[in-house]
Structure formats: C-alpha cells, structure tokens
N, C-alpha and C positions, 0 to 999 in steps of 0.2 A: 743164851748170851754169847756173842765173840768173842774169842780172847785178842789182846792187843798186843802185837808181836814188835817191838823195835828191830826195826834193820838199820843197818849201818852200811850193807856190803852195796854197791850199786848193781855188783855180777849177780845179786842172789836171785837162783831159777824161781822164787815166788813172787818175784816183782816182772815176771817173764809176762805179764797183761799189758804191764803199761810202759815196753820197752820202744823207742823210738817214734814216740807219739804224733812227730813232725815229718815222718817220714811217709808222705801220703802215698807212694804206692804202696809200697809194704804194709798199709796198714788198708788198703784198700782190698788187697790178697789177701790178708791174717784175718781180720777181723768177720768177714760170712764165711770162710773156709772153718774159722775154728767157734765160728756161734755168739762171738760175744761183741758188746759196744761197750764205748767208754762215754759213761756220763760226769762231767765235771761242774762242779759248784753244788754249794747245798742247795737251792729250790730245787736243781734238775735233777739229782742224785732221789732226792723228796719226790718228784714227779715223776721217776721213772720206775720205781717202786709202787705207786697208788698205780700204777698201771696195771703193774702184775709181773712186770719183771725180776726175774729169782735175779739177787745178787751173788757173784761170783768173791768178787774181795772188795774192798778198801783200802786206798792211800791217803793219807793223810797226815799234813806236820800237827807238830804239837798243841799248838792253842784250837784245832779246830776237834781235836776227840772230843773235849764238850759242848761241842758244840752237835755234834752228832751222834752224844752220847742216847739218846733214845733211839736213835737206828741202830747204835751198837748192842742195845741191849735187848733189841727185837730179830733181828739179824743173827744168825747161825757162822755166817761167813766171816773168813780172818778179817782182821783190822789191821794192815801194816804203817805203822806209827816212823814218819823218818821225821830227817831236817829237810828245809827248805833247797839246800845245797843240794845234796842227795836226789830228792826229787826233779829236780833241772836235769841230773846227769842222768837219769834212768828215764827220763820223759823226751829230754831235749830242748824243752823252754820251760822261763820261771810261772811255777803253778798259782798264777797269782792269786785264784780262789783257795789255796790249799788242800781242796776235797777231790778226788776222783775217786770212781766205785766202777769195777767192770762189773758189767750185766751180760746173762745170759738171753739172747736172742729166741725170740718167739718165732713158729711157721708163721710164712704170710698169708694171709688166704688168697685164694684165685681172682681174677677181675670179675668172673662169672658172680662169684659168693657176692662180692660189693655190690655189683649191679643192681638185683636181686631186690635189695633195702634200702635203696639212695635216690637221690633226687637232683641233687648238688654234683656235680665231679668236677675236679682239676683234671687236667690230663697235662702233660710235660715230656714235651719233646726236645730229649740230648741236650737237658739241661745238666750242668757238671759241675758249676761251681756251687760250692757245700755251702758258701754262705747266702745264694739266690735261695738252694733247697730250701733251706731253714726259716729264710725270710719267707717266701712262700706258705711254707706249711702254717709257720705263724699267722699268717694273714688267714688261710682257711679255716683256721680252726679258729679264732675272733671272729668272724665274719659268715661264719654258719655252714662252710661248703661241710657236704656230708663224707666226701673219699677222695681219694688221691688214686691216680691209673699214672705209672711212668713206662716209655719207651725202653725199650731191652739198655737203650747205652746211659740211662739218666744216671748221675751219680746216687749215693749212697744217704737214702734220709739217715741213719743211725751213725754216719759217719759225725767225730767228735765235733768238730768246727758245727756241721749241722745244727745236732742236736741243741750248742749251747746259742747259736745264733735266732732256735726257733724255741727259746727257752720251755725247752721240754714240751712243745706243741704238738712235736713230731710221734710224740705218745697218744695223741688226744685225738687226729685223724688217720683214721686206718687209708692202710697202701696197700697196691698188688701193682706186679711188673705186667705187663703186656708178653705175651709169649713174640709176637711179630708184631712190623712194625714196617707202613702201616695195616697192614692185613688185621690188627688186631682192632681198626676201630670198626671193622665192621660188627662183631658183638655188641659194641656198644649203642650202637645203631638200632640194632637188632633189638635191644633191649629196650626200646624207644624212648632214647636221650636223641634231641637234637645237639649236634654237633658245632657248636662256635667257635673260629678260629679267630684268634686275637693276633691282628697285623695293623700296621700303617699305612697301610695300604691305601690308597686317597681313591679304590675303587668300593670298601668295605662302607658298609652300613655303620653308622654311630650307635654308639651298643644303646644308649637309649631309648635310640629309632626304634631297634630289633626289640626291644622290652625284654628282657631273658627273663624277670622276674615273673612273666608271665607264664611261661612253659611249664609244663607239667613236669618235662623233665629234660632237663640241658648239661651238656657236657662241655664244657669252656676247655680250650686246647691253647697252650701257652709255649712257645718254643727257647731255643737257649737265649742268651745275653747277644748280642749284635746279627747274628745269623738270622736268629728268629725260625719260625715255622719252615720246614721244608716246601718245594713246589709239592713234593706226593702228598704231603700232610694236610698243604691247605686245599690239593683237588677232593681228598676225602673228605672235605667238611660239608657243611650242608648250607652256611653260612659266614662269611667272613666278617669280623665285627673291630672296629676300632674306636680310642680311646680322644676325642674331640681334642686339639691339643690350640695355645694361643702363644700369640710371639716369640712364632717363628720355628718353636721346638717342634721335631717329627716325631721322638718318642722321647717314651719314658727307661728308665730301667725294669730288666721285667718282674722283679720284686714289688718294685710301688707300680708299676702297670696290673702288678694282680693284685694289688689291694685294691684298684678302684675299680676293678671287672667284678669282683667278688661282689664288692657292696652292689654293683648293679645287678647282679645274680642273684642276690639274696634279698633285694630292697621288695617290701610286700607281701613276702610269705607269709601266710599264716601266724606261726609265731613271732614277727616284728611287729603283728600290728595290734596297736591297741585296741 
C-alpha cells in the first residue's frame, strides 16, 4: 500500500516529475532522457498500468484519493496529495482531471521485432503535433492496425498531450522508431508489406480501387499535417492511394484521413467478418 504524503511546498524535489508540464521542449528532453511519461486522468492512469507500466508516483487533489484509492492500495509508489492551487503552480496549467501518475518507460522493440507478427502498419512521416499522434494511435487501435513504425523526427507517442488525446490507445498499439529515414522502409518491404502512400494527389489510385483490405500484408504511410509525405517518402512507396473527397475539399486532416485509410485497411479481415 502507498503512503499519502501532503505537500504544500511547490519547490519540493519530490514533485520534481511533474515540474513544468507545459513546457514542451523541456519535457520533450526530460521525459526519454530520464525513462518516464506522464499519464493524466483516471481511465488513462487505469490504462497505463493494465499495460504494465511500473508507476513511479502520483499527484493528486483531494476528492480524487478516493477515487483512486484501489490504485493506492495496489501501488507501492508515493501518493503526493496537494490542492488544486498548488498543482497549477508545480504543473503550469489547472489539472482539470486532478489525477496525474508518472510512469516508468518501457524499451521499444525494434521495427524488425513488429514486423515479424503484423499485418496492419501505420507508418508516420515527421508527424509532430502530439495531438495528431494520439488521434492517430486511437484510430489504430479502434480500427484493428496491428503497429505503429515512426520516422527518426516523429514526435513523441508518450508525450502527455498524446497520450490523453489517444485516451491511453497509445498503450494498446505497439511502436518502434525507424533507425533511417527513408532508408528504413526498405525492411519493411523486405518484410513483404506493400507500401501505400496516402496523398491527394489526383495522380493516386482511390484507396478502394487499390483494395488494401485485400493484401496479405500493407503498410499505409501517412505524412505530417499540411506538408504531407515527403517527394523521397512517396518515391519509396510502391503505391500511391488517396481518400475520394466531394465539394470541393482536397483533404482531410491527417487524423480523420487515418481514420478512414484504416477502416479501408481493415474492412474484410478475417476477424470483421461474420
């Protein structure tokens, strides 16, 4: 059982997890340099734990201990108990869910390792903003993709904004970084995933045309928010596939663009159908 520690101090070096929570580079550097994420709100705190991840501590104002109080009492790690004030001044913004819990960071496996067992892949080029990540992952993991492959520069799934925007999704499909980029999709190649590059390109095939749900095995390549797929990224591909759009609009955001690539990726597998 953890003990539950009141703080009052904002400077106190045990609340040193959840210091400057809004200050994304800082926490972009702290956070894989020193192993840990910060998950916020109880399902995600709940989800990131059924994962497997050891918890490191807990903050939390005062009406939510019982509400957490079976994680307190299964949990070994402090429980740091403040006010609502307090927590603003040691985070940076008001914690509207009142729960945060630092987690300790698991090794990723290799893209080789995912390969291996998958069927399904995202793959994500120099995508950066935390709440695309998270939109994303959530749509993969609803929507059946088996892994996630990101580019060397893609932001951070475990990054907080992510995590709470893919309400803990980002536990439920495994990730690996690409070591190079593109050099690294030739493994995946290798590994015989056909390669689909999702563009608006009004040269690309209509991803229904392409069937993806057919392929034995497909790797769907989705690039950042307006820039999109690099030229080297989409000469890599082996197919170029776009999302059929009507009056007037040329895309989508690439968030709801990977919801509706997924359901085409996923439409007729095996396990959808009855």
């Amino acid at each position: 059982m953890a003990d539950i520690i009141t703080v009052d101090d904002p400077e106190d070096p045990r609340l040193r997890d959840y210091t400057g929570l809004t200050d994304v580079e800082l926490r972009r550097k702290r956070e894989p340099a020193e192993g840990l994420f910060i998950a916020e709100g109880e399902k995600v705190i709940r989800r990131a734990r059924h994962a497997g991840y050891e918890m490191r501590s807990m903050l939390l104002s005062a009406k939510w201990v019982d509400v957490m109080r079976d994680v307190i009492d299964e949990v070994p790690a402090p429980v740091y108990a403040v006010s609502p004030d307090l927590a603003e001044r040691v985070t940076g913004y008001h914690v509207h869910r009142g729960a945060l819990a630092s987690m300790q960071r698991k090794p990723l496996p290799t893209a080789d390792e995912l390969l291996g067992s998958t069927r399904r892949v995202v793959i994500m080029e120099s995508v950066n903003d935390h709440t695309n990540i998270g939109a994303i992952f959530r749509s993969a993991a609803a929507l059946g993709m088996d892994a996630v492959l990101l580019s060397p520069d893609c932001a951070d799934p475990l990054y907080r904004r992510s995590v709470k925007v893919s309400m803990g999704a980002v536990f439920s499909v495994p990730y690996a970084r690409l070591d190079t980029w593109p050099k690294g999709l030739e493994a995946v190649r290798e590994a015989g995933f056909k390669l689909l590059a999702l563009t608006p390109d009004e040269k690309a095939s209509a991803i229904d045309e392409a069937a993806p749900h057919r392929l034995d095995r497909v790797a769907l390549m989705l690039g950042a928010e307006g820039d999109g797929l690099s030229t080297k990224a989409l000469m890599a591909a082996d197919e170029w596939v776009r999302i059929p759009m009507a009056h007037g609009v040329d895309s989508l955001n690439v968030g709801a663009a990977a919801a509706v690539a997924f359901y085409a990726v996923a439409t007729g597998r095996p396990e959808n159908q009855a």
